[in-house]
C-alpha positions in Angstrom: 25.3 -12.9 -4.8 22.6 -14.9 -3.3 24.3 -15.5 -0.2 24.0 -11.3 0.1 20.3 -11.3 -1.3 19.4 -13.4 1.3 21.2 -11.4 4.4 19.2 -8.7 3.4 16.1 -10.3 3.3 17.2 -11.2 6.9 17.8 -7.4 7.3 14.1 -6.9 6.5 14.3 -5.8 3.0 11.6 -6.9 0.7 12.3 -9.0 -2.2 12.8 -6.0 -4.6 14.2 -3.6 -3.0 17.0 -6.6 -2.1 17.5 -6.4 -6.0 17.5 -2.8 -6.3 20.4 -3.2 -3.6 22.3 -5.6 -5.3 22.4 -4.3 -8.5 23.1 -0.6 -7.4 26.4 -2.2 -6.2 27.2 -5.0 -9.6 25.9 -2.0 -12.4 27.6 1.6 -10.5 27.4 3.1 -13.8 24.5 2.3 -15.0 23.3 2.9 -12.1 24.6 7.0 -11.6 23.3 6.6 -15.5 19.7 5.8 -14.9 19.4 7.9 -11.6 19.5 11.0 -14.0 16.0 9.4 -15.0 12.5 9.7 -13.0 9.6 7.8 -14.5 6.0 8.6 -13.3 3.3 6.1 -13.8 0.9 9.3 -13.4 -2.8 7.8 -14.1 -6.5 7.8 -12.8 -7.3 4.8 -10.6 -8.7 1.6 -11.8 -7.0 1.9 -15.7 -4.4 -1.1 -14.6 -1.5 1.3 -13.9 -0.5 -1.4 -11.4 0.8 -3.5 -14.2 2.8 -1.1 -15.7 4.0 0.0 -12.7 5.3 -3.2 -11.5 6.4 -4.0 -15.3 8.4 -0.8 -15.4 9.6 -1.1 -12.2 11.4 -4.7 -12.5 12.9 -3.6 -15.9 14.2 -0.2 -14.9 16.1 -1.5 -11.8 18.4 1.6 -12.5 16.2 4.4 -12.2 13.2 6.1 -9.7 10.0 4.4 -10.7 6.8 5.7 -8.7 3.1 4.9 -9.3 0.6 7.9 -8.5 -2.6 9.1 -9.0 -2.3 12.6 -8.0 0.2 15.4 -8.3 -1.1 18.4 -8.0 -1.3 21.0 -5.0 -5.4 21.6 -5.2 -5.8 18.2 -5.2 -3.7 17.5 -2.3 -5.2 20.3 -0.2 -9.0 18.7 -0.4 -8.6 15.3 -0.5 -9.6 13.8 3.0 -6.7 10.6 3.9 -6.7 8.8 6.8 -3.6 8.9 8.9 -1.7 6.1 7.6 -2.4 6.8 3.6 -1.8 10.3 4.3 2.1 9.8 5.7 2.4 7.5 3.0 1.3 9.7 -0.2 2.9 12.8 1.6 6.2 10.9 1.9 6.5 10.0 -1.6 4.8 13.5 -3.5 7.6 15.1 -1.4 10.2 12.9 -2.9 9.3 13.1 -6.4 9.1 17.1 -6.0 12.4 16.7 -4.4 13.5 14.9 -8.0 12.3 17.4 -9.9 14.1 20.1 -8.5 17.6 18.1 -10.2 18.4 18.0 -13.2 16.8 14.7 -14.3 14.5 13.3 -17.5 10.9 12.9 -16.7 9.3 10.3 -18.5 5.2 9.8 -17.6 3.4 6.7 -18.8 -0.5 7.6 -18.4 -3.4 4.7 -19.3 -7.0 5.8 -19.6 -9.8 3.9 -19.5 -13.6 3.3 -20.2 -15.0 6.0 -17.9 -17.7 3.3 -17.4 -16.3 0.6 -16.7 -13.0 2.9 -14.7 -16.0 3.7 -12.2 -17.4 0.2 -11.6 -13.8 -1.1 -11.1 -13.4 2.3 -8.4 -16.2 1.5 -6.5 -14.9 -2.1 -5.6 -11.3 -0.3 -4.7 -12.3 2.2 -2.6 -16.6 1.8 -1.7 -15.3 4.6 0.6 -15.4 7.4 -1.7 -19.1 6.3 -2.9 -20.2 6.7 1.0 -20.2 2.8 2.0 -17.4 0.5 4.0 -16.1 -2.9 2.1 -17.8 -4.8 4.5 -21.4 -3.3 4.1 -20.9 -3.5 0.1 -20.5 -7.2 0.2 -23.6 -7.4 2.3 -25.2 -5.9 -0.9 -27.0 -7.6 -4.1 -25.7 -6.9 -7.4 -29.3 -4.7 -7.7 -28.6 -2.3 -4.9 -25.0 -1.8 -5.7 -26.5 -0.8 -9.4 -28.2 1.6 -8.1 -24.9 2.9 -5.6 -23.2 3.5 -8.9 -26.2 5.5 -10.7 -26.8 7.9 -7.6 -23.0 8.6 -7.7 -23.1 10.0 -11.4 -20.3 12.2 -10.3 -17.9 9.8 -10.5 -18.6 9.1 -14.2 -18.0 12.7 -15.0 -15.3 13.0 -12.9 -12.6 9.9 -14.6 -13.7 12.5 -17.8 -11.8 15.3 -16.2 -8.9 14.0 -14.8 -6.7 15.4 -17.5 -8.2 18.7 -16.6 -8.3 18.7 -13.4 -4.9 17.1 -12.1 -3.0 16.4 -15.1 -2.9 19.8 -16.7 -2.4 21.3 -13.2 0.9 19.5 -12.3 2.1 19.4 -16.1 0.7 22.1 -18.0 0.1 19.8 -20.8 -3.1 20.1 -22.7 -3.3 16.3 -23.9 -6.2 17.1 -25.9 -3.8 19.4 -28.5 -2.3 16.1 -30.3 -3.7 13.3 -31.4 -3.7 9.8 -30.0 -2.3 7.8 -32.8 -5.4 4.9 -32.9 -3.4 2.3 -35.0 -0.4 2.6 -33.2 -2.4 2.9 -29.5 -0.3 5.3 -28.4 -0.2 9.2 -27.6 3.1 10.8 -27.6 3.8 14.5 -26.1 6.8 16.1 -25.3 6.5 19.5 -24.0 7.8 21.5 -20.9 11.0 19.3 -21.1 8.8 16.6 -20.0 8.6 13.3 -22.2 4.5 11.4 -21.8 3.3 7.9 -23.2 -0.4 7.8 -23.1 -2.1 4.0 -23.8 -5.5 3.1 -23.0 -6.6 0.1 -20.6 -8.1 -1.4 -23.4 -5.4 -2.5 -25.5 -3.3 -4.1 -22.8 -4.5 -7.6 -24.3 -2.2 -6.5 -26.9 0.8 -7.4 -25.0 3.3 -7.7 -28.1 2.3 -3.7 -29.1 2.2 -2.5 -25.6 5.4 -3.6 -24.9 6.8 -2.4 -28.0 5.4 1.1 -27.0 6.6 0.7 -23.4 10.7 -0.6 -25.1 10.3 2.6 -27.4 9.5 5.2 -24.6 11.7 4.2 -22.2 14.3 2.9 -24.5 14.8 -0.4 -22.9 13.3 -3.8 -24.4 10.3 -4.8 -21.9 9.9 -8.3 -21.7 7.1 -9.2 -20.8 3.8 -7.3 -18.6 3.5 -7.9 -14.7 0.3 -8.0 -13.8 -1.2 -6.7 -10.4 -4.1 -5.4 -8.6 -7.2 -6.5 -10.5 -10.4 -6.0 -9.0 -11.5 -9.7 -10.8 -8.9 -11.8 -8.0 -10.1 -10.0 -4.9 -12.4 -11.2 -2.6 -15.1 -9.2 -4.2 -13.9 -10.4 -7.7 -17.7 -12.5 -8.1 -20.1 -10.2 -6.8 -18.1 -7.4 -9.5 -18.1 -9.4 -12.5 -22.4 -9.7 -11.5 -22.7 -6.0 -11.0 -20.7 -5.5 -14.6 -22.9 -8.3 -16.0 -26.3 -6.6 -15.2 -25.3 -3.0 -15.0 -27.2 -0.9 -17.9 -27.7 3.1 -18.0 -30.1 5.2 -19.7 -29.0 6.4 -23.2 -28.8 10.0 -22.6 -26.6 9.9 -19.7 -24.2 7.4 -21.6 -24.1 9.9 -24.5 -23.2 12.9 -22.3 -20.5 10.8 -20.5 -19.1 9.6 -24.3 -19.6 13.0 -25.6 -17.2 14.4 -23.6 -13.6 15.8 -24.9 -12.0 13.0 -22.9 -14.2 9.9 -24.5 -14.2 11.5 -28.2 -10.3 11.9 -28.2 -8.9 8.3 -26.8 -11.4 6.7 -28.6 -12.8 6.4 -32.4 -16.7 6.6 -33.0 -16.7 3.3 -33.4 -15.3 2.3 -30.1 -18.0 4.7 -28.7 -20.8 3.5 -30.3 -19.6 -0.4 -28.8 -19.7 0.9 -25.4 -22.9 2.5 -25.7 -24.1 -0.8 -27.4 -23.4 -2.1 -24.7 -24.0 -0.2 -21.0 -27.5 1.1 -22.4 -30.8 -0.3 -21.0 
């Protein structure tokens, strides 16, 4: 078996998808099993979907596991990609459409996250969308790129709306009808013969419950969580953990963001009061 993993490494395959290979062809029927399954990491950027994405995906070797942030048609009509990232996200919506045209399970895991600290974390991603190139935000003092984030307000309001605004469009789901069970960290909804698991970014320190969630939902113990893509190990990892250090907002605007449907239903009061404890001035 290892002899074969490595030709097709030699091949050009990556590490993975040499796995996925090799066990499509030792496991055939759990293989035609779990291809009847498609699970959608479906989530806002910057929440840590990475993790389980890369958790789910070395666990579920059997089934189609894809990571994405957008789904729906409006919001694939007005985004602006370069060419590259467009090929790339076009390639893989039109695969997961092309899924859902079968008859197969859909199972979405979804993670929200401090709208707060969700925008901080975006701005060191992708400085693009608040009007400035990587390399001119490095060039900047923790200060100025304080002030970045408060003339982009949008952003705040718009990690608020996500459910609204893509969510609800590509699912017809109204997550805000059931309640997110805060002792269990966990939000359940089946509807539309579509199965979702909502957890929040927050309690992924809890790694014995969130796996536990993860094993239930996808009915498959999870060992243990991968994680990938934190903003805190890239090169920009220091200057962000000073801009989350010093960055404060003024009271009002934290208790419109924290007011909102989105804030007020993943979180109790007292998990809102702690965050505008602690980003007021």
């Amino acid at each position: 078996m290892r002899k074969y993993l490595n030709h097709l490494r030699a091949k050009g395959f990556t590490k993975f998808n040499a796995q996925k290979v090799l066990y499509r062809l030792t496991h055939i029927r759990k293989w035609k099993q779990g291809q009847k399954k498609v699970y959608l990491v479906y989530t806002p950027g910057k929440v840590g979907s990475q993790s389980i994405y890369l958790t789910l995906r070395n666990h579920l070797m059997e089934s189609n596991v894809f990571h994405i942030h957008f789904l729906s048609y409006e919001w694939l009509c007005k985004h602006d990609f370069d060419g590259s990232e467009k090929a790339t996200v076009v390639q893989q919506v039109k695969q997961i459409y092309s899924l859902l045209r079968s008859d197969i399970n859909l199972k979405i895991i979804c993670i929200v996250r401090d709208p707060i600290s969700k925008t901080i974390s975006q701005l060191f991603q992708t400085p693009k969308a608040f009007g400035i190139p990587e390399k001119s935000l490095l060039k900047l003092s923790p200060i100025e790129i304080s002030d970045l984030l408060i003339a982009h307000k949008k952003h705040f309001y718009s990690s608020c709306e996500w459910f609204d605004n893509e969510f609800f469009k590509f699912t017809t789901i109204d997550v805000y009808q059931k309640i997110f069970d805060h002792v269990e960290k966990k939000q359940v909804i089946e509807s539309n013969n579509i199965h979702a698991l909502i957890l929040r970014t927050e309690d992924l320190k809890h790694e014995d419950l969130v796996l536990e969630n993860l094993g239930n939902f996808v009915e498959k113990p999870i060992r243990r969580l991968i994680i990938g893509n934190r903003t805190e190990n890239k090169t920009t990892g220091e200057l962000y953990r000073e801009v989350k250090s010093i960055m404060r907002f003024p009271e009002d605007f934290l208790k419109q963001i924290y007011s909102s449907k989105y804030c007020q239903h993943f979180y109790t009061k007292q998990e809102v009061n702690s965050f505008i404890d602690h980003w007021k001035l």
